[in-house]
C-alpha positions in Angstrom: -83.9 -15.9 11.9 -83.7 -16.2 8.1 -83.7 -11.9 7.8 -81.6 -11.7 10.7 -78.6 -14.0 8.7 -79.2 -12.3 5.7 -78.9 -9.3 7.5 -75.4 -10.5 8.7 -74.5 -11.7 5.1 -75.0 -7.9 3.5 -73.0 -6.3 6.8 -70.4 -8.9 6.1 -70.2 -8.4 2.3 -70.2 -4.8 2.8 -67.3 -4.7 5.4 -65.3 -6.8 2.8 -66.3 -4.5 0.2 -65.2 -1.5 1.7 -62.3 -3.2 2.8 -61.0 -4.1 -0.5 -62.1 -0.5 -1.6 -59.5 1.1 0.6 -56.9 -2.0 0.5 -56.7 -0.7 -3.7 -56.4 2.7 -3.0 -53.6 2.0 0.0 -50.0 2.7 -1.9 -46.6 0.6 -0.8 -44.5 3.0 -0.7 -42.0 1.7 1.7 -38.8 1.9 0.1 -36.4 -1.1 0.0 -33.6 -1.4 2.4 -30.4 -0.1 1.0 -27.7 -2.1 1.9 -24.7 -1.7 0.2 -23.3 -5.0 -0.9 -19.7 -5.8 -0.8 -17.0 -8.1 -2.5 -15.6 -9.6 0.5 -12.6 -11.8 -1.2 -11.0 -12.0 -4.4 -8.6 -14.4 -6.0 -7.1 -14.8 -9.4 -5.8 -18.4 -10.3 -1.7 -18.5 -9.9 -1.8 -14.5 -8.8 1.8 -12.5 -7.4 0.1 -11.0 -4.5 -3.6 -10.7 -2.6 -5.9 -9.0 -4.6 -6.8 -5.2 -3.0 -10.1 -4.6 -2.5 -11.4 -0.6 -1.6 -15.0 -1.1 -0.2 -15.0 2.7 0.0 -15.0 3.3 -3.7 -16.1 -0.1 -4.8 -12.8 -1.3 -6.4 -10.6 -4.0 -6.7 -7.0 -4.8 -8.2 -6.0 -8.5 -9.0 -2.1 -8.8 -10.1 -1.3 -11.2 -12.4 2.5 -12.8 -13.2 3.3 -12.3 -16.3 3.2 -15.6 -16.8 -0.4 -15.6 -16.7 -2.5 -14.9 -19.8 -4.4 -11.6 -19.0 -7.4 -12.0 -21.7 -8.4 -15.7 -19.7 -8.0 -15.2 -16.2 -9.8 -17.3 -13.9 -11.3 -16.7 -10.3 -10.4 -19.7 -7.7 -12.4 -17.8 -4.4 -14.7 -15.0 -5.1 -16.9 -14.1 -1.9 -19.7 -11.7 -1.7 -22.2 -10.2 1.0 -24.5 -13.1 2.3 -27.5 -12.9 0.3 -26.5 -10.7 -2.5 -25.9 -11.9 -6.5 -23.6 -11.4 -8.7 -23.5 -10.8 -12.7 -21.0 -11.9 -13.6 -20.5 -14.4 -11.4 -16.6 -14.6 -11.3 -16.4 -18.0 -9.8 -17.3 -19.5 -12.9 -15.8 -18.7 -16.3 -12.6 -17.0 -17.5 -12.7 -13.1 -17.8 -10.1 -10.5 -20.4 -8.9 -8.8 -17.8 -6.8 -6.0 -20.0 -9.5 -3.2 -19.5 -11.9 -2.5 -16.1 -14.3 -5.4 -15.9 -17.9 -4.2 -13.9 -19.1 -6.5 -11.7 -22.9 -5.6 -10.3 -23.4 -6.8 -6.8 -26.9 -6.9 -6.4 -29.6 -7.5 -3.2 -32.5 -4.9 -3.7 -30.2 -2.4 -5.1 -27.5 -2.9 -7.4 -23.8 -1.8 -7.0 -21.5 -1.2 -9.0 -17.7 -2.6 -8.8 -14.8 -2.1 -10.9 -12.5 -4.8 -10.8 -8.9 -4.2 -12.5 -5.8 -6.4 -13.8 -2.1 -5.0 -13.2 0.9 -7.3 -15.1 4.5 -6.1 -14.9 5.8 -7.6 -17.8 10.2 -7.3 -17.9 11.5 -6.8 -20.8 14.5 -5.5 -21.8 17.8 -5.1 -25.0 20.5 -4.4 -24.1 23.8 -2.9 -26.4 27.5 -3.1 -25.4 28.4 0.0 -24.4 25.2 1.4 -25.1 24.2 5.3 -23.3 21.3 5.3 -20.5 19.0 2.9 -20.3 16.7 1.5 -23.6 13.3 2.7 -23.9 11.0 -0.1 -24.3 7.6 1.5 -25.0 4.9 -1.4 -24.5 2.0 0.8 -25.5 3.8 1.8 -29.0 5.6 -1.4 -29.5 9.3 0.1 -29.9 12.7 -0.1 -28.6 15.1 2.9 -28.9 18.8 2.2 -27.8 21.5 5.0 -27.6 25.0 4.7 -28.2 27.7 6.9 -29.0 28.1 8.5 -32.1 31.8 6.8 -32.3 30.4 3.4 -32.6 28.8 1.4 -36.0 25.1 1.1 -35.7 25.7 -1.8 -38.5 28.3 -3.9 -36.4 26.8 -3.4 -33.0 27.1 -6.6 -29.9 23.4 -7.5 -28.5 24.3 -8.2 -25.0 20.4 -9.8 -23.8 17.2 -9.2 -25.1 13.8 -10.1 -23.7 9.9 -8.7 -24.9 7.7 -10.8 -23.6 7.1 -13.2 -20.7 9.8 -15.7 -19.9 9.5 -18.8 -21.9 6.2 -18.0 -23.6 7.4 -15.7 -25.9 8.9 -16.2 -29.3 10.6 -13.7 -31.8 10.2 -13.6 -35.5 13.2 -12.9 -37.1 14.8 -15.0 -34.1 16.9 -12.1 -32.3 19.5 -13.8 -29.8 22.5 -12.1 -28.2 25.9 -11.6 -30.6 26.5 -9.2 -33.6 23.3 -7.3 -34.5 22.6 -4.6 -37.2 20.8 -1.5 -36.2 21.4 0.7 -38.7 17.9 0.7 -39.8 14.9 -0.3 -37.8 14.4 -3.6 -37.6 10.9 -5.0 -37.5 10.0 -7.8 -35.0 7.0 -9.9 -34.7 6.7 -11.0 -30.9 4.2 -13.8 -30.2 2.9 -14.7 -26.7 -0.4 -17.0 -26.0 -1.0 -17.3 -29.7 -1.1 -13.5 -29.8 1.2 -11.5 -32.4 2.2 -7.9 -32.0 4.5 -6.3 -34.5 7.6 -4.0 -32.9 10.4 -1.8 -34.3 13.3 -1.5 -33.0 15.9 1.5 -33.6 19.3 2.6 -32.5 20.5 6.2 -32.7 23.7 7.6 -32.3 24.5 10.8 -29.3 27.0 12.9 -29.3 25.8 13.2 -25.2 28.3 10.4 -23.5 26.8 11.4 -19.9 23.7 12.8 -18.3 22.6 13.9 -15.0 18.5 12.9 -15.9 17.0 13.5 -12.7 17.9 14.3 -8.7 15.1 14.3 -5.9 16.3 15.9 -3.1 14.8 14.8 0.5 15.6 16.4 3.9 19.4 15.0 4.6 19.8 13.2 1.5 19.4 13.5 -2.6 19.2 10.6 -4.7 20.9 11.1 -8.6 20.0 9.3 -11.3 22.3 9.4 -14.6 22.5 7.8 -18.3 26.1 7.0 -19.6 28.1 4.6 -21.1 27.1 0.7 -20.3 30.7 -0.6 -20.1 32.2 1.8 -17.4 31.9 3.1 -13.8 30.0 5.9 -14.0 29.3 8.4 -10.9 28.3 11.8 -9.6 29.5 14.5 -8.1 27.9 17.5 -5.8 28.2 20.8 -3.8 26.7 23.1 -1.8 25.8 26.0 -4.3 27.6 28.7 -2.0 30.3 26.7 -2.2 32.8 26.1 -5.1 34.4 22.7 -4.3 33.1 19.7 -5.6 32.8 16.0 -3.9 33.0 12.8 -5.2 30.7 10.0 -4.5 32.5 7.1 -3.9 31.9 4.9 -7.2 30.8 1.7 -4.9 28.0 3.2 -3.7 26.5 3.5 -7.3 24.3 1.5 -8.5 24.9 0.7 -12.4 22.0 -0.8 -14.9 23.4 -1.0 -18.1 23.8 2.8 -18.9 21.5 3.4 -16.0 23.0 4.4 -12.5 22.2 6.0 -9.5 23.1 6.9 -6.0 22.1 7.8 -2.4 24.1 11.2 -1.2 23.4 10.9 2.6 24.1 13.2 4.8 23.3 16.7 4.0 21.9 19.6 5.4 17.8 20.6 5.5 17.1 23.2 3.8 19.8 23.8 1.5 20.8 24.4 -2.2 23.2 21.7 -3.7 24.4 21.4 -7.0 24.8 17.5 -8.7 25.9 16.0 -11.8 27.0 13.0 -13.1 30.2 11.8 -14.5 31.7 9.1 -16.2 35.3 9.3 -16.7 36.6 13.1 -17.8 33.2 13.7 -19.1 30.9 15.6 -17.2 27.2 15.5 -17.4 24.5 18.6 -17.0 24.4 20.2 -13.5 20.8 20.0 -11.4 20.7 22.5 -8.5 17.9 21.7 -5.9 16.9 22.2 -2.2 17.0 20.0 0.2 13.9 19.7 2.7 13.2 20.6 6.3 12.7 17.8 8.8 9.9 17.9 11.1 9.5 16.2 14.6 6.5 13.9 15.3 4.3 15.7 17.4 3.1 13.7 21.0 5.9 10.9 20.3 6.8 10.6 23.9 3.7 10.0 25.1 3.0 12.1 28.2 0.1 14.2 26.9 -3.2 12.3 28.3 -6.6 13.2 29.6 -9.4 10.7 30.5 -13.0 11.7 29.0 -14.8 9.3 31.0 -13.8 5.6 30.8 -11.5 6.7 27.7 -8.4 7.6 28.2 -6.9 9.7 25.6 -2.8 10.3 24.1 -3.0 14.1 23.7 -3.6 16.6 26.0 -6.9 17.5 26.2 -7.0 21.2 25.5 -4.2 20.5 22.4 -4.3 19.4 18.9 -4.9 15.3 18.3 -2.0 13.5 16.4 -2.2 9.9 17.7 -5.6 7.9 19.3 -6.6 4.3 20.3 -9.0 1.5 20.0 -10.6 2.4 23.3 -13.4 4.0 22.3 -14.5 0.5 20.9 -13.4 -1.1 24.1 -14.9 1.2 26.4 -18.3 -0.3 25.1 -17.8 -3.2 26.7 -15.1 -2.6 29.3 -12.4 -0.2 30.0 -9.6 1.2 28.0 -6.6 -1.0 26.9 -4.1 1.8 26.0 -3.6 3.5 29.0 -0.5 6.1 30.1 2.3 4.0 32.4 4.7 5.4 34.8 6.6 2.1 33.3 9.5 4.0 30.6 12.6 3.2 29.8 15.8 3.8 32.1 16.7 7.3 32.3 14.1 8.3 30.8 10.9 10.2 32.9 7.0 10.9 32.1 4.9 8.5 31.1 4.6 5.6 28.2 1.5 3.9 26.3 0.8 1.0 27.6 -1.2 -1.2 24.9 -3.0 -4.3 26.3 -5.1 -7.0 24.6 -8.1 -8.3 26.5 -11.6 -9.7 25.9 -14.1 -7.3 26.9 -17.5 -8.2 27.0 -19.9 -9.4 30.3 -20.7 -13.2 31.1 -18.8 -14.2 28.4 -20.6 -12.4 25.4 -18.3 -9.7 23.6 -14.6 -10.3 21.8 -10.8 -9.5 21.5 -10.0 -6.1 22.0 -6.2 -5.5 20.6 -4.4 -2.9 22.2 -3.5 -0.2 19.8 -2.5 3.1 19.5 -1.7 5.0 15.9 -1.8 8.2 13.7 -5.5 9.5 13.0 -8.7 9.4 15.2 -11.4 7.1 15.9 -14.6 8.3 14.1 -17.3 6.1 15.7 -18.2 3.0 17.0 -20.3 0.4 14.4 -22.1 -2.1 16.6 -18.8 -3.6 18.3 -16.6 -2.8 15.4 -15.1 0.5 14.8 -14.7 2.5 12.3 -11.1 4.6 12.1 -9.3 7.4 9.8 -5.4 6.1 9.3 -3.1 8.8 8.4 -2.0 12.8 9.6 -0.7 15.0 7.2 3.0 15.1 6.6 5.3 16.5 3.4 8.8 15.3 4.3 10.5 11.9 3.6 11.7 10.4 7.1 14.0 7.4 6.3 14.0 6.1 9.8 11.4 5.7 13.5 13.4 4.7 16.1 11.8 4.1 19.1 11.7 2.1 22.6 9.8 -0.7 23.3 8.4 -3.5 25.7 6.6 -6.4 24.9 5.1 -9.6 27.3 3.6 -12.3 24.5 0.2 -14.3 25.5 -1.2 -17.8 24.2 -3.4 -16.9 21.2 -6.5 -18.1 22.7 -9.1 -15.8 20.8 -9.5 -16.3 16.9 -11.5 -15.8 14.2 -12.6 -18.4 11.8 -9.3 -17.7 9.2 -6.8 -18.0 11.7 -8.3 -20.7 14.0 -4.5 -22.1 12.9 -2.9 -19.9 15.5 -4.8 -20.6 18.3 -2.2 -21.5 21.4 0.4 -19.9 19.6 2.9 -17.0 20.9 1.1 -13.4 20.0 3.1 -11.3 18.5 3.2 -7.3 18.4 3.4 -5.3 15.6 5.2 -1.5 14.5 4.5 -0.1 11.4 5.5 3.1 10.0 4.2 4.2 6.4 4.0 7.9 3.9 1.5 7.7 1.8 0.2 10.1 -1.0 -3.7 9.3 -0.1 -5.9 12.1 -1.1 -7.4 12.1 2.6 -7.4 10.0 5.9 -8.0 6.0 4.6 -11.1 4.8 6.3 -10.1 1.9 8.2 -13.1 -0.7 9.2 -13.4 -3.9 11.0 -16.5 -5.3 10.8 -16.5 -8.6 8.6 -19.1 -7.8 6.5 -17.4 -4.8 4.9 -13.8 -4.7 6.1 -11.3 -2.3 4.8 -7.9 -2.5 6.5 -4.7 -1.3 6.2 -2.9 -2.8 3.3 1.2 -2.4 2.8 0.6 -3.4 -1.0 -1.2 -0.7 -1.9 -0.4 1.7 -4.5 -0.8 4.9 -2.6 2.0 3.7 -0.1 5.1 4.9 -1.2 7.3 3.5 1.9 6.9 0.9 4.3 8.7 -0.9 7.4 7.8 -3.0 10.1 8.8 -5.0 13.6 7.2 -7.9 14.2 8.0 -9.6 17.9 6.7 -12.9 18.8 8.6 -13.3 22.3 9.3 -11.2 25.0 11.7 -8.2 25.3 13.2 -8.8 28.9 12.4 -5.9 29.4 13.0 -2.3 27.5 14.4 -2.2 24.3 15.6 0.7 21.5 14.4 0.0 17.9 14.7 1.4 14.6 12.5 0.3 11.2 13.9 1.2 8.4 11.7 3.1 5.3 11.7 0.6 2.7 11.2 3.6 -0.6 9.0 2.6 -3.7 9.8 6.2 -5.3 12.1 8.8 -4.2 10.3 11.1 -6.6 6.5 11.2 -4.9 6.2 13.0 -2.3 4.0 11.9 0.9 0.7 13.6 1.9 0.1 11.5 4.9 1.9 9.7 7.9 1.0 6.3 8.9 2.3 4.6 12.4 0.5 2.2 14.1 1.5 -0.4 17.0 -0.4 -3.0 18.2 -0.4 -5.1 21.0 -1.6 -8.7 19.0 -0.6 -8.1 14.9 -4.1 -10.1 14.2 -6.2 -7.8 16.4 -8.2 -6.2 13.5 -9.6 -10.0 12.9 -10.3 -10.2 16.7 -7.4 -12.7 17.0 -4.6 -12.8 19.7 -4.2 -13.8 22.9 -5.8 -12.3 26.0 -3.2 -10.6 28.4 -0.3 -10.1 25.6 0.8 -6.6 26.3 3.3 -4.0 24.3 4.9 -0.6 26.0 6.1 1.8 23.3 7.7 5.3 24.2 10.1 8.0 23.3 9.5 7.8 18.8 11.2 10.0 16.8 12.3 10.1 13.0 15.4 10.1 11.1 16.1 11.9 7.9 19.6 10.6 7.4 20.9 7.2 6.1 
């Protein structure tokens, strides 16, 4: 018995030898996870508008009022991925926000975000009867005013000046409208948040009383911008280059800035050389010739094209090119599409509509909202039971109108996710928006929580934006125009963004169940 247990002892120890043995020569190389970790919300202390956050390219802007100081800006929410770090932690501390600050987001790999400050400051000084508008460089610290070389630089009339934020800034020497000297620079030192920066400021004299300094010329309409004198009505006039007569723009439709002015010339002719200059009196300004653009029709915009692959049913015709698609591949993974063709259009007119429903799909219960929706791009691919879109079709022209027809039957909002639980049994409302943008592709659009990326109207790619928003029904069909609100006439668009949807919170699974938007017959203006 004795041999026998020893016997048992060396087996034993020999087992666990060997198994130790091969345990140190076994690697772990499994690798990590990678999940890429997100900023989910972000929120300066007293900001001017929601902070935009790309979780494509692992960015974020904060804007800041100018009454705000920029080198101590604090953080009131700052959410991240569940389970991930942050260094720094922006909750906590103040942050100089006038360069890129990085911000590593962290759970077993780190990432990298870039979080950015933009501050409009307004300033402005402003000359009786000054020329164009003053040049107020806030990188060099100067001011340049023009006026005409028949006025006294020494015994000039300040009208307003401002440098700095409103009531946080202070001048020293004190300059305050009335008689001013400009006849050499005069050195300013402007203070704001116990900061000092020194500034010139110069006046010249210009034998040019009126200038035609830029035109941007659209499809059916140019807009002229011109510098003259501050203390009359200036204008423009234009013609068609083949032609020799020239026509007046009416001098109430000008908008005047000081020596700044400008104008919309509407209704003109695509593709067409005109020839515009500004005027102030008997003086003429420099003549600009340019070319007016073609217009271009939105493809599919009746909605009559549609093939069903399946349990999706599809706006385009199935052997054509695709311009608009839906939600449904998302919904069809629970359910059945909720943008489907209609025999239900608008009086007079025949074929089909897009009917766009909102409905929980799902089985015993288990799944969530579905918002009908149908818009510009294509649906790339389904992620769990959120999707996963590209927004935007290529487009080069400046429309300044979509008009459109339109249907709506509201719903209860009885389906919401935890930041609007407010608006549960409320009216739904529908929602029409039209953008051009100058994105440098299709903007990825995602709706799962954990790294959402949505559509944002604020963002500094868009450079025009309308809207309907309808709460109530229709009584039936209606015709509808939105109106291009223009952050630029100069840019010109790369992409087309339209999108309607059947509950405006669908992309946070909030609406109510049943609410249900037609649309039909969409075309675009290029005339004002």
């Amino acid at each position: 018995m004795k041999k026998t247990g020893l016997l048992y002892i060396y087996i034993v120890l020999g087992v666990t030898a060997l198994l130790g043995g091969l345990a140190s020569c076994i690697k772990n190389d499994l690798p990590y996870p990678r999940l890429q970790q997100y900023i989910l919300k972000l929120t300066a202390e007293n900001e001017e508008k929601p902070a935009l956050i790309d979780s494509i390219n692992f960015t974020a802007t904060v804007y800041l009022p100018e009454t705000v100081d920029i080198q101590k800006v604090k953080f009131s929410e700052f959410e991240i991925s569940q389970g991930a770090v942050a260094d720094p932690d922006l909750a906590e501390g103040e942050y100089n926000m006038t360069s890129p600050l990085t911000v590593n987001v962290s759970l077993y790999q780190d990432y990298a975000w870039t979080i950015t400050a933009e501050q409009n400051i307004e300033r402005y000084f402003e000359i009786e009867g000054q020329i164009g508008e003053t040049v107020i460089d806030a990188v060099g610290h100067r001011v340049i005013v023009q006026v005409p070389e028949t006025m006294n630089l020494a015994d000039l009339t300040l009208t307003r000046v401002k440098l700095g934020p409103e009531g946080l800034t202070t001048l020293m020497p004190d300059i305050v409208p009335g008689k001013i000297d400009l006849s050499k620079p005069i050195e300013v030192e402007v203070t704001c948040f116990d900061r000092s920066e020194l500034w010139t400021i110069y006046g010249e004299l210009t034998e040019l009383l009126v200038q035609t300094t830029e035109v941007n010329a659209w499809s059916e309409v140019i807009w002229a911008y011109g510098a003259g004198p501050a203390d009359v009505k200036n204008s423009f006039q234009y013609r068609e280059a083949s032609s020799e007569e020239w026509i007046d723009v009416d001098v109430n439709d000008v908008e005047q800035n000081q020596g700044a002015f400008s104008v919309c010339i509407p209704h003109l002719k695509p593709l067409t050389d005109y020839v515009v200059r500004a005027v102030s009196g008997k003086d003429i300004g420099n003549e600009v010739t340019v070319t007016t653009a073609a217009t271009e029709v939105l493809p599919d915009a009746a909605f009559d094209q549609w093939w069903q692959d399946g349990r999706i049913w599809c706006p385009w015709n199935k052997d054509g090119e695709r311009f608009w698609d839906t939600g449904n591949t998302g919904a069809a993974t629970l359910g059945q599409s909720n943008v489907v063709p209609s025999d239900d259009t608008p009086p007079g007119i025949t074929g089909q509509s897009a009917k766009l429903e909102t409905r929980f799909v799902g089985i015993a219960g288990i799944g969530k909202l579905a918002a009908g929706s149908i818009y510009t791009g294509s649906f790339k691919k389904v992620d769990g039971t959120n999707g996963i879109l590209d927004f935007g079709r290529e487009w080069k022209v400046r429309p300044t109108r979509l008009r459109g027809y339109m249907k709506y039957n509201t719903a209860p909002i009885n389906y919401a996710s935890a930041d609007y639980k407010y608006l549960l049994d409320r009216p739904d409302s529908c929602h029409i928006y039209i953008a051009v943008t100058d994105w440098n592709e299709p903007f990825e659009i995602r709706t799962n929580p954990k790294n959402r990326q949505l559509f944002n109207p604020n963002s500094p790619e868009i450079i025009a934006y309308g809207e309907l928003i309808r709460g109530s029904d229709t009584d039936g069909w209606q015709e509808f125009e939105i109106k291009l609100n223009y952050r630029s006439t100069s840019r010109v668009p790369r992409y087309i963004q339209i999108t309607c949807a059947a509950s405006k919170y669908g992309d946070y699974f909030t609406g109510g169940a049943g609410a249900c938007l037609y649309v039909d017959q969409f075309s675009l203006l290029y005339d004002y």
